[in-house]
N, C-alpha and C positions, 0 to 999 in steps of 0.2 A: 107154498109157492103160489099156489090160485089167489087164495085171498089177496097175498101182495099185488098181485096183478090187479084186481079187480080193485083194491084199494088207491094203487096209485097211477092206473091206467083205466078208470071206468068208461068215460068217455070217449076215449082212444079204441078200447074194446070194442063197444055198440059199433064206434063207426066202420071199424075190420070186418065185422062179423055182419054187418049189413051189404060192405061190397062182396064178401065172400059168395052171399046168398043173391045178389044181384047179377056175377057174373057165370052161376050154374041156373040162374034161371034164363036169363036173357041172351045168354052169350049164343053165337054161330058157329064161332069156332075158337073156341078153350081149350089148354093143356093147365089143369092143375097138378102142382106139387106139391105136395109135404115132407119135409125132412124135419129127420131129428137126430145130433148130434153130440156127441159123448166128450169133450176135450179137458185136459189138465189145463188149470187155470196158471203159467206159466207165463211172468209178464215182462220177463225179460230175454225173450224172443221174436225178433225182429218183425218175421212174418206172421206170427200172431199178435202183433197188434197194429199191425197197418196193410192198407189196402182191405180192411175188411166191413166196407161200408161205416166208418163207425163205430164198430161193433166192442163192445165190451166183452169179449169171448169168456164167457163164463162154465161150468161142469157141464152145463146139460141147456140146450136149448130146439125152441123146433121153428121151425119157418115154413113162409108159404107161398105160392108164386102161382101167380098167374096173367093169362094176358087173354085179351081175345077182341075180334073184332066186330062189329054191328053196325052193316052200313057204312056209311064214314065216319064213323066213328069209333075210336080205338079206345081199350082200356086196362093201365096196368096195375097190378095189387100184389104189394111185395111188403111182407114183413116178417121178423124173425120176434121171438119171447126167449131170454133168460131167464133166471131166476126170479128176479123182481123186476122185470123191465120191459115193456117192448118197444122195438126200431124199427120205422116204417120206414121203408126205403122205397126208391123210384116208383111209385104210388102216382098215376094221372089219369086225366082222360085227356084226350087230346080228341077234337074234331074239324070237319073240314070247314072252311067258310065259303070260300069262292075260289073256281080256275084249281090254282096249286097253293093256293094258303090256307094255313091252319091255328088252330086257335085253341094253347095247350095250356092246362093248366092241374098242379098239384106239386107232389115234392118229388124232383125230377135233378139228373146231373146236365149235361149239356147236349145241343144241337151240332153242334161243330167238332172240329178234329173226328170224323165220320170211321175215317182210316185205323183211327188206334185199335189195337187190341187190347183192348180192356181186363184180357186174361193173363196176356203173357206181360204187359207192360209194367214199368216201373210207377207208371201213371203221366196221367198231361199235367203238364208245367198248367194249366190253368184251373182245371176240375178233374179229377181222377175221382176213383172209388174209394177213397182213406177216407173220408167225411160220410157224415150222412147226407144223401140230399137235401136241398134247403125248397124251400117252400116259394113256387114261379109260378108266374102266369105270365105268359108270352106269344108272341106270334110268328111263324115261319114261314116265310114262301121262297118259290123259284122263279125264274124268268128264264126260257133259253129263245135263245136269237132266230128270227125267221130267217133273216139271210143265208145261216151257215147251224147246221146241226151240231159241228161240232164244238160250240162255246154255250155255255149257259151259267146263271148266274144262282147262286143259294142268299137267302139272309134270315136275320132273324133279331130281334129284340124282346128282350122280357126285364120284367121287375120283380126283386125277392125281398124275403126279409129274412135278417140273421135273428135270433134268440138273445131275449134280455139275459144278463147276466151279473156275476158280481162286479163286472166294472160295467159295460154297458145299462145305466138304470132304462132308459127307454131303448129297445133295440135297433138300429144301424138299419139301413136300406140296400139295397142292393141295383144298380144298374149295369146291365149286359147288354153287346151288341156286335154283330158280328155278319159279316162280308164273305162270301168266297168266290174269285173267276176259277171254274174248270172246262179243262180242252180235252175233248175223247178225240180220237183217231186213230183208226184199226184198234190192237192192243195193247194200245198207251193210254194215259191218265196223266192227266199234270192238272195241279191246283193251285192256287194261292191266296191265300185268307189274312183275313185282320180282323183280329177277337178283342175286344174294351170292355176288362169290367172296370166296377167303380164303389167303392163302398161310399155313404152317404148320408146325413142324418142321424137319427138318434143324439141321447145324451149320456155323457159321464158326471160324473161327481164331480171331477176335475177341471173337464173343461166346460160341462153348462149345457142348454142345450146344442145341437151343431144345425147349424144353416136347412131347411127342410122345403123351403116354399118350392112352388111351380119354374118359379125364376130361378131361383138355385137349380133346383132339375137341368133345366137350360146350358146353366154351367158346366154341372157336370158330364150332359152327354157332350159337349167340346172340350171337357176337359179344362174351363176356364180357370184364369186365378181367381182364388177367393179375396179375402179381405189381408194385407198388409199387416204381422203380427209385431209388436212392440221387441226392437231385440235383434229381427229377422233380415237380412239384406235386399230381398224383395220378396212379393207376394208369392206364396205356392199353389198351384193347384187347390180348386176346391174338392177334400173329399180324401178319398185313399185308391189311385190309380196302380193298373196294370195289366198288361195285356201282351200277347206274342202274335207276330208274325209268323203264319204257319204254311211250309210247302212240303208238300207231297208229289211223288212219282210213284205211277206204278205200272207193269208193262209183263203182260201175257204173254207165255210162251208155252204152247200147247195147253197140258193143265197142270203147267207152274203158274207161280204168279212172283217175280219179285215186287218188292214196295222200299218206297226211300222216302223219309220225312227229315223236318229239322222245324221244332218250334222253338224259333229266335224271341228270347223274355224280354222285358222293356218294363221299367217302372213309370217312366220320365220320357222327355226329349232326348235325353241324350240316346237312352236304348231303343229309343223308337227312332234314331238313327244310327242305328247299330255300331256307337262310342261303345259299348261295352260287347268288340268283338265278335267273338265267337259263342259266347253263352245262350246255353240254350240244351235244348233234349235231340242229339240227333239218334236217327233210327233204322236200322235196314229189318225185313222181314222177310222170311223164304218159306214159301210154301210150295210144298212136294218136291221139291228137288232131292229131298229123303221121302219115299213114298209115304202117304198120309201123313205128315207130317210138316206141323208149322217151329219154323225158328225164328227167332228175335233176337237181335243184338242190339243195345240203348248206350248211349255215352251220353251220360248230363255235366256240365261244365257251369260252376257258375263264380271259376274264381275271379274275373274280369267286372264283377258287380261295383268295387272300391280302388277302382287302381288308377283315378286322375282327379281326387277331390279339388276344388268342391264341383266340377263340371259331371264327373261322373264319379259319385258317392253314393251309392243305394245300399240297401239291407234288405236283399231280396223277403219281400211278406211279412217285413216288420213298419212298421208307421207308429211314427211319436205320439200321435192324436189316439186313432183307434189300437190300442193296447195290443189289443187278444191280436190284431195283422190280420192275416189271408189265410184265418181261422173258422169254425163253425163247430162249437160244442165240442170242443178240447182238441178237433185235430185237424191239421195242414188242410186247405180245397185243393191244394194242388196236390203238388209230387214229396210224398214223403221225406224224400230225402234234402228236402229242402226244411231246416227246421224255423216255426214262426216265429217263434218265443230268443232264442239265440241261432242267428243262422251261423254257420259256419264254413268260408266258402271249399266249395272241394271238388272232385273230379268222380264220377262214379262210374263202373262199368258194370252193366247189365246183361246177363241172359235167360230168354223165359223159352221150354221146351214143352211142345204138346202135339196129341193125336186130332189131326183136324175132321176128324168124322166121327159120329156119334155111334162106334160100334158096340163088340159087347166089352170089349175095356178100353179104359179111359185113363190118361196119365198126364201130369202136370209137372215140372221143375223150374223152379228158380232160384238161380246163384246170381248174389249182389257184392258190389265190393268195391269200397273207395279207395283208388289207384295210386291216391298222391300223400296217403298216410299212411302209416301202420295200419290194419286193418282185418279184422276176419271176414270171415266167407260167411254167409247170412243167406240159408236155403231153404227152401220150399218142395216137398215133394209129398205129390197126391197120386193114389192108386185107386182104381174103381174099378167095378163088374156091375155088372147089368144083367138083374136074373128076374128074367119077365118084367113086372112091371116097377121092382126095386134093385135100387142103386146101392150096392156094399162098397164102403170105403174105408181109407185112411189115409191120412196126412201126418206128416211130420217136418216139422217147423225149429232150428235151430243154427249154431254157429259155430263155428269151430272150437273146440275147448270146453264146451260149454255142453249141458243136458239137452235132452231131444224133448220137443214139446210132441207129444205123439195124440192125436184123434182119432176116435170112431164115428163115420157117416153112415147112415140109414136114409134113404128118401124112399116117397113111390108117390108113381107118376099114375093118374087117375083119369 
């Protein structure tokens, strides 16, 4: 197993094992982890093989995490080793520049949608945890209003890049950007956001290379039409567009917290004037109204994607051009349940159950299940103890009718 690592990961290695040794020498204030984990390699169980960064879940794997801060300057170092492989997940530094902007850069998921829970969720209709992170460097800042404390403003834009591939010979670009007004007052929260990505560039076999200069860039952050294809009834958008309009509520009540989102998808015009109804991820979440206790209810909808061609016609994260869609390294950036490769449209209903404090046990559940077909129940359920400084677990991941994919977890926290 080592050797493979070192053979097909040398360079990846060096550079793990150099922030490993940077963040226990320099850090202020560090929490490292290590875990290592025991799981049957069973790959036709829902929850083991999505939402897990990526992750190839293979017999035996260890991971490592850390974070800490120095100054203004923040840094995080996340990654796991299978068998022959290792996955560097949310791995940055991010630093400050000036006032409230900052200036981030490595392989990180997103700024925005702030609210989600990334545990109990089914994932964000734009970036969830099912992918690995992709490789950004971007900038963030706020602005909030002199006149009135309770309005301020969030934003943020950055640039990635996707991985060559067997259809992409040169790899694809990535443009993000993204807006939010929110209003506090007393124990309210209300937000409302506009997230634009943009795939961009690169080339296929098939189509050549694709449009890349600075002027293109141009286009793409407006969203301009490209060039008039031979065939086509007019020009489309340059690039591969998508983005949600995202609101959130959330409203304190001693120490509950209810939370209410809804990120409304859009390929096009038409869903960036919401022709394609109601689709989208709505969301409520309840915390402590069952003591220590957070609940999640999700309902994603996305049968209204094809139902007024050719004005509103999409294929939610599928694109004619870029093949692989609203992909990165085999799997969905968004919400799994959206597939890239053949979508299919459908109704899903969600629920994610957990302990919202870090005592000495820890429990996780999720039952998933699309409402508008025949369907099984697709579950998740993780137990944990906390004995000093290591974390004993297990999980088990399956569907109705079907075998239980069951795991052992080991960490300790250093």
């Amino acid at each position: 197993m080592l050797s493979q690592l070192k053979k097909n990961n040398s360079s990846k290695n060096y550079i793990l094992l150099l922030l490993m040794l940077f963040t226990k020498l320099y850090s202020q204030q560090t929490n490292n982890q290590y875990g290592f984990e025991i799981t049957p390699n069973i790959s036709n169980q829902w929850w083991s093989q999505y939402n897990n960064y990526g992750q190839d879940l293979s017999k035996i794997y260890f991971s490592y995490n850390n974070g800490f801060k120095y100054r203004d300057v923040n840094l995080s170092v996340k990654f796991s080793a299978s068998e022959d492989k290792i996955f560097v997940r949310d791995s940055f530094i991010q630093s400050k520049l000036f006032n409230n902007t900052y200036l981030k850069a490595g392989k990180y998921y997103r700024d925005f949608s702030s609210y989600l829970n990334n545990n109990l969720s089914s994932g964000s209709l734009l970036v969830s945890h099912n992918a690995q992170p992709m490789p950004k460097i971007g900038i963030l800042s706020s602005y909030k209003f002199k006149e009135t404390h309770s309005f301020d403003f969030n934003f943020g834009i950055a640039h990635g890049v996707f991985d060559e591939s067997a259809l992409y010979t040169t790899a694809p670009m990535l443009h993000e950007k993204f807006i939010y007004l929110n209003y506090f007052k007393n124990q309210n929260e209300l937000s409302i956001g506009f997230v634009h990505e943009a795939m961009w560039g690169g080339s296929t076999e098939e189509y050549g290379d694709f449009p890349n200069s600075f002027k293109d860039f141009l286009k793409i952050f407006i969203s301009a039409d490209g060039p008039l294809v031979q065939g086509q009834p007019h020009a489309n958008a340059l690039g591969n567009h998508l983005g949600i309009w995202d609101f959130y509520y959330k409203r304190k009540i001693n120490d509950k917290a209810l939370k209410l989102y809804y990120q409304h998808f859009f390929e096009d015009t038409s869903g960036l004037r919401f022709a394609n109804k109601s689709d989208g991820l709505w969301g409520i979440e309840l915390s402590n109204f069952i003591k220590k206790t957070n609940i999640l209810f999700e309902y994603l909808n996305t049968k209204n994607q094809n139902r007024k061609p050719p004005y509103v016609n999409e294929n939610y994260y599928n694109h004619h051009e870029y093949r692989e869609g609203w992909s990165y390294n085999g799997y969905s950036i968004g919400n799994p349940f959206i597939n890239y490769i053949d979508n299919n449209p459908s109704k899903v209903f969600h629920i994610g159950v957990s302990n919202n404090e870090l005592n000495q046990y820890r429990y996780k559940f999720l039952f998933s299940r699309k409402i508008d077909v025949s369907d099984s129940v697709k579950y998740h359920i993780s137990l944990n103890k906390v004995v000093n400084d290591f974390v004993l677990g297990i999980t088990i991941n399956g569907e109705e009718n079907t075998n239980n994919n069951i795991g052992i977890k080991l960490s300790y926290n250093l």
